[in-house]
N, C-alpha and C positions, 0 to 999 in steps of 0.2 A: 382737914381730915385726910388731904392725900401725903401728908408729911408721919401720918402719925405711923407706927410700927407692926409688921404683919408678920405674927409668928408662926412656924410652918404646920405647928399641932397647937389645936385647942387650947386656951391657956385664961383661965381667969383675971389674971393681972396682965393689959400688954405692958407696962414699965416695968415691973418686975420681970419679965417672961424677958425684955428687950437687955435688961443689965446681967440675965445670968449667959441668954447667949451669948453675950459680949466677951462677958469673962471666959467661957468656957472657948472662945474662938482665939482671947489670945492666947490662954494653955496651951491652946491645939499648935497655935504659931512660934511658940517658946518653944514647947517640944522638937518641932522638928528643927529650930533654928541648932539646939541641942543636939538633934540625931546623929550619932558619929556610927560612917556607912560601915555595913559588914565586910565588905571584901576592901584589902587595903589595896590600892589603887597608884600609891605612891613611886615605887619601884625602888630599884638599889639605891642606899645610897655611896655617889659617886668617892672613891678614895682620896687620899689627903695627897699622893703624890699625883694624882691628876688634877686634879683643884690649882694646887700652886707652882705647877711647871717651873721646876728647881732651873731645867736646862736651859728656860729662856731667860729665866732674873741672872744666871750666871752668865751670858752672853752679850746679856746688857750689861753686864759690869767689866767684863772684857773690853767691848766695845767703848764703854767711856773712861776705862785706864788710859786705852789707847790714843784716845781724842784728848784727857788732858799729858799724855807725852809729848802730844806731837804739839800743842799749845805750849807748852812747857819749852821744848825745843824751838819753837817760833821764838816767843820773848826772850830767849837767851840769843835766839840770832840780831833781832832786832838791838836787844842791848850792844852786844857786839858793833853792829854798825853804824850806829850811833854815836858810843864813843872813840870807831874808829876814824872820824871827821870824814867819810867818803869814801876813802880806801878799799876797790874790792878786792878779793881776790879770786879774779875769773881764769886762771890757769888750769888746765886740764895735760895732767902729765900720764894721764892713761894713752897710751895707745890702741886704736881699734882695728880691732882682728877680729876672722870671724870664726866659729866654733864649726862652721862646713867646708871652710875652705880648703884642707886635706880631702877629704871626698868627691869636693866640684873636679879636683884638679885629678883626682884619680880617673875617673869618669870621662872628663875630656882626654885625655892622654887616651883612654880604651878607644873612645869614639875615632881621635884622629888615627891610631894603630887600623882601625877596620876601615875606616876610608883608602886608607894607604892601602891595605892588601884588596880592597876589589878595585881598585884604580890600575895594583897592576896586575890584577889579574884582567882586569880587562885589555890593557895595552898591549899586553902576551898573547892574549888570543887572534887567531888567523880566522879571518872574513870569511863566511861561507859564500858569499857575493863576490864573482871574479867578473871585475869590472874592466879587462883587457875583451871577453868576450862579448861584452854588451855594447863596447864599442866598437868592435870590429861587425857585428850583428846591426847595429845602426846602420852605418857604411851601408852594409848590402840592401838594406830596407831601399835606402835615399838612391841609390845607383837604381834599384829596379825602379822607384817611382820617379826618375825623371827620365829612363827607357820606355817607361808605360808613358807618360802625359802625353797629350797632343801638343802642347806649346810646354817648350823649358822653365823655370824656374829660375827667375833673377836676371842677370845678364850677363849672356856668353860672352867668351875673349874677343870674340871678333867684335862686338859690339863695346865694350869694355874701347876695346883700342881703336876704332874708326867710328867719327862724327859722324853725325846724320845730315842730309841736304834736305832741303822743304820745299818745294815750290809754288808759288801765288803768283796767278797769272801772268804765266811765263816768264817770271824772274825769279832766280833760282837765290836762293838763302842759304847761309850754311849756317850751320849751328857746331857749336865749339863747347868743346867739355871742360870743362876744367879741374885741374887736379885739387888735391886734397889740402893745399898752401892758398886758393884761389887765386893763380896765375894762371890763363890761357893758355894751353895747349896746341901750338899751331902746326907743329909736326906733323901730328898724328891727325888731322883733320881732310878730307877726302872728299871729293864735287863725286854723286851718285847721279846719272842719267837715266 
């Protein structure tokens, strides 16, 4: 009973009431499989020279002219060396020069001319620094400062030229200078009491 067919309105027959909705539902499904839409939806259609981009098949045919030349030009070399029994011939009779080398050499040539002229332009010029006065200015600095010290600076002539005596418990020592050869100096050596 729960399998059997429940039509939506009244209907004396439910098999017949069940096979005409049937039919009438796939109409309704035909129809619309049918239905072609109102607004067309498709958009341009695209040109025939965009479609087959003339300029890239012609690039590619460029491209593999070129790949069988240079194959082409391979197996002719290969032939060649082959029946040449080994034989190469690796001489290079170009000489290399270079297409800047008038320019580097203009360039250097300006550089070395303006080195040249501040070189002597500086060798020309007179010192604003008069180094006669800063040494005679020294002088007087060192004469005042070793008027002003209370004890001199280095050792005086007299010292320079007479030994010194020491004495430890009552035995007098002399102490001897010696010159610049290190030989003793006995001359110049003096007993201070």
């Amino acid at each position: 009973m729960y399998k059997s067919y429940q039509p939506l309105k009244p209907a004396t027959n439910k098999f017949l009431q069940q096979k005409w909705d049937q039919t009438q539902y796939q109409e309704h499904r035909n129809k619309v499989k049918e239905a072609s839409p109102v607004v067309d939806t498709k958009g341009i259609q695209t040109p025939a020279h965009v479609q087959h981009k003339l300029k890239k098949v012609q690039m590619q045919e460029e491209r593999l002219s070129i790949i069988e030349r240079d194959n082409r030009l391979l197996s002719s070399r290969l032939n060649i060396i082959s029946r040449s029994k080994g034989i190469v011939d690796h001489w290079n009779h170009s000489s290399r020069c270079s297409l800047n080398a008038e320019k580097r050499r203009e360039n250097l040539l300006q550089v070395t001319n303006e080195n040249l002229a501040i070189y002597q332009r500086i060798t020309t010029q007179k010192s604003d620094y008069r180094r006669e006065l800063w040494e005679s200015d020294w002088e007087k600095v060192e004469r005042r400062r070793d008027d002003i010290a209370r004890y001199p600076r280095g050792l005086t002539s007299k010292q320079q030229k007479a030994g010194k005596t020491v004495q430890f418990n009552g035995k007098s020592c002399e102490r001897r200078e010696s010159s610049s050869s290190g030989v003793e100096d006995e001359s110049t050596s003096t007993t201070e009491d």
